[in-house]
C-alpha positions as CSV (number, residue, x, y, z in Angstrom):
1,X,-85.9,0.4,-11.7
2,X,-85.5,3.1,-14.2
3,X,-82.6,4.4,-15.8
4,X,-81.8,7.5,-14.3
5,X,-82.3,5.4,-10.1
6,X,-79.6,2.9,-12.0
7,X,-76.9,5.7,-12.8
8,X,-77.5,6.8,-9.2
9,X,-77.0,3.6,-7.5
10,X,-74.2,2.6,-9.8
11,X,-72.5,6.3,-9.2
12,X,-72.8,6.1,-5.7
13,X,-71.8,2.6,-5.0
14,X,-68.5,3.0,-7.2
15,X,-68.1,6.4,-5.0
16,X,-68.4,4.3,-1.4
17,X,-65.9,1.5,-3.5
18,X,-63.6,4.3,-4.0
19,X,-63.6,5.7,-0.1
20,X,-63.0,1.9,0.7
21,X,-60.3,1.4,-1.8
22,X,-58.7,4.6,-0.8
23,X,-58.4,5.5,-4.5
24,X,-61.0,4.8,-7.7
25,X,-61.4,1.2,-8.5
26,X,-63.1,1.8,-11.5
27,X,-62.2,5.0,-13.2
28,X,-65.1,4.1,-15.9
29,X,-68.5,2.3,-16.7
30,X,-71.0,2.1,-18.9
31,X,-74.8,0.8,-19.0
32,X,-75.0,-1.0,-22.5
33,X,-78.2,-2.5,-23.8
34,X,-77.2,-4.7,-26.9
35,X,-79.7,-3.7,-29.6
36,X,-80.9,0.3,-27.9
37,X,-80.7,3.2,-29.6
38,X,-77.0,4.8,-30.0
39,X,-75.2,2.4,-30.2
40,X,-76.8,0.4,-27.1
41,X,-74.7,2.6,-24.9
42,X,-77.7,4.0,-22.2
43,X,-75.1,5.8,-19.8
44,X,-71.2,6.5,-20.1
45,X,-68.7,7.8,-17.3
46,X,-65.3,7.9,-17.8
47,X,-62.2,9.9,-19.3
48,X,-62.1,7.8,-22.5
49,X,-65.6,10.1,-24.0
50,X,-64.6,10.3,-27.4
51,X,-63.0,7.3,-28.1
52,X,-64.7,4.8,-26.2
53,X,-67.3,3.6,-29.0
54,X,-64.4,2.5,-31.4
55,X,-62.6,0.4,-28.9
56,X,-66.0,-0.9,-27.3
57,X,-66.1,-3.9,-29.4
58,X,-62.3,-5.2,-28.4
59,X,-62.4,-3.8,-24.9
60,X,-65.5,-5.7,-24.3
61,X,-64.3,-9.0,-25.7
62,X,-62.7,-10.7,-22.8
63,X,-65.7,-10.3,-20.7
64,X,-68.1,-11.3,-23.2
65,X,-65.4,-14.3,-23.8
66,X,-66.2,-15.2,-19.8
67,X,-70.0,-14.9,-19.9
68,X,-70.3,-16.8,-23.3
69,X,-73.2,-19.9,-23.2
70,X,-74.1,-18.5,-19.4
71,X,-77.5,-17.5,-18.4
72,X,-76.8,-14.2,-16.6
73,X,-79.7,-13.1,-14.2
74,X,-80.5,-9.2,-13.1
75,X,-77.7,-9.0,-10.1
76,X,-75.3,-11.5,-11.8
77,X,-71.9,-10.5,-12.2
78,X,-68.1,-11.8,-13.9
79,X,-64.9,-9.7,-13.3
80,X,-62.3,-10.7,-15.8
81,X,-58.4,-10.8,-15.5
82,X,-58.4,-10.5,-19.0
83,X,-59.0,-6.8,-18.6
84,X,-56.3,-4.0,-17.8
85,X,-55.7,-1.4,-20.2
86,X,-59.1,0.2,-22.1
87,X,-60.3,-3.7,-21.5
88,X,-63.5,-4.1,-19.2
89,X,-62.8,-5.5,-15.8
90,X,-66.4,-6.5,-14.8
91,X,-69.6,-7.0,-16.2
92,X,-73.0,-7.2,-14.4
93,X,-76.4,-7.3,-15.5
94,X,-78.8,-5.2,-14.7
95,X,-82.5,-6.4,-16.2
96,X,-83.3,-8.2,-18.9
97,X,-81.1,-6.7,-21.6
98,X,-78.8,-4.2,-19.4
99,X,-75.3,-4.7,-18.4
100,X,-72.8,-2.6,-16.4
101,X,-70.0,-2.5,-17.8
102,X,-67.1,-1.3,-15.3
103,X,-63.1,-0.7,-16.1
104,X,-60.2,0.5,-14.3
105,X,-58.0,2.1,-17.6
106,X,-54.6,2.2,-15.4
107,X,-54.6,-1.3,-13.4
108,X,-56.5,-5.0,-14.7
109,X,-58.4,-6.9,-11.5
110,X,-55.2,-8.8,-11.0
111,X,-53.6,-5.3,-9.8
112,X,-56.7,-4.4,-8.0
113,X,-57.0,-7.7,-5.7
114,X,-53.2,-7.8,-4.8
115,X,-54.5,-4.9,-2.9
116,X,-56.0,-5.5,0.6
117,X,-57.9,-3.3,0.7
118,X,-59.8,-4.7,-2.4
119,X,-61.9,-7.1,-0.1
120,X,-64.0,-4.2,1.9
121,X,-64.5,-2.2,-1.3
122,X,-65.9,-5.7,-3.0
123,X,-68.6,-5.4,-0.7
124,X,-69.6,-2.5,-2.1
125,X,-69.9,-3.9,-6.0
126,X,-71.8,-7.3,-4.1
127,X,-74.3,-4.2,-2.7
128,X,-74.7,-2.6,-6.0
129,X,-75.9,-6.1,-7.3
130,X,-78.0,-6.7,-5.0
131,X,-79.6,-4.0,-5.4
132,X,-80.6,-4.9,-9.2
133,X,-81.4,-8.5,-8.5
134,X,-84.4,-6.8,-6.3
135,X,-85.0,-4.3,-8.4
136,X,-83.8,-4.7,-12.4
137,X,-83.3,-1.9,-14.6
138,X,-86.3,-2.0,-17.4
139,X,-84.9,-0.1,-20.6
C-alpha cells in the first residue's frame, strides 16, 4: 500500500470509529517511520501541529515501553493505559518500518473503554489493521 491509500484508510476508519463512539476516539495520529526524512513523521492529524515534534519523544514513550523486545508484524497493534494527556494511546504497524501512532489528548484508553460504546467502535480500529496486515504500507 502506498502512503497516500494509508492516510485514507486510517482517516476513514477513525471517522466510522467516531460515528460508533458517538464522539472522536482519537482526536490525533501520526504515521511515523523511525529513521524517514523529517523527522520520521510521514503523516500528521491532529490539533497539537506545532508542538507535537517536541513532545514526540515523551508522548511516545509508554507505548514504546509496551512494544519493547516484541516482534511487531504489518497489522499488529498495543493500546496503552499509560497514555492520556499528549501521551499516545495506541500504536500499530503498518509495514516494515511504519507505525500509526493514534491519541486521544482529552481522555487515556482507561476513559475510553469505561465507555460502552467503546466495544463497536473497536471493531473499527481491528478493520483498519486488517487491512495493513493484507496490504502493508511500503515507505
Amino acid at each position: 500500500m502506498d502512503l497516500a491509500t494509508a492516510r485514507q484508510h486510517i482517516q476513514g476508519h477513525l471517522e466510522r470509529m467516531r460515528a460508533l463512539y458517538f464522539k472522536p476516539v482519537f482526536d490525533e495520529w501520526m504515521i511515523l517511520a523511525p529513521g524517514a526524512t523529517l523527522g520520521g513523521v510521514l503523516a500528521y492529524a491532529g490539533p497539537r501541529i506545532e508542538e507535537f515534534r517536541k513532545n514526540l519523544p515523551a508522548d511516545v514513550n509508554p507505548l514504546l515501553a509496551l512494544v519493547a523486545g516484541q516482534n511487531l508484524e504489518p497489522g499488529d497493534f498495543e493500546f496503552t493505559n499509560e497514555g492520556g494527556g499528549t501521551r499516545h494511546d495506541v500504536l500499530l504497524k503498518l509495514g516494515p518500518s511504519s507505525y500509526l501512532v493514534c491519541n486521544n489528548t482529552a481522555k487515556g484508553m482507561t476513559e475510553i473503554r469505561a465507555d460502552p460504546r467503546w466495544l463497536k467502535a473497536q471493531s473499527a480500529f481491528f478493520d483498519l489493521s486488517e487491512k495493513f496486515r493484507a496490504d502493508p504500507l511500503v515507505t
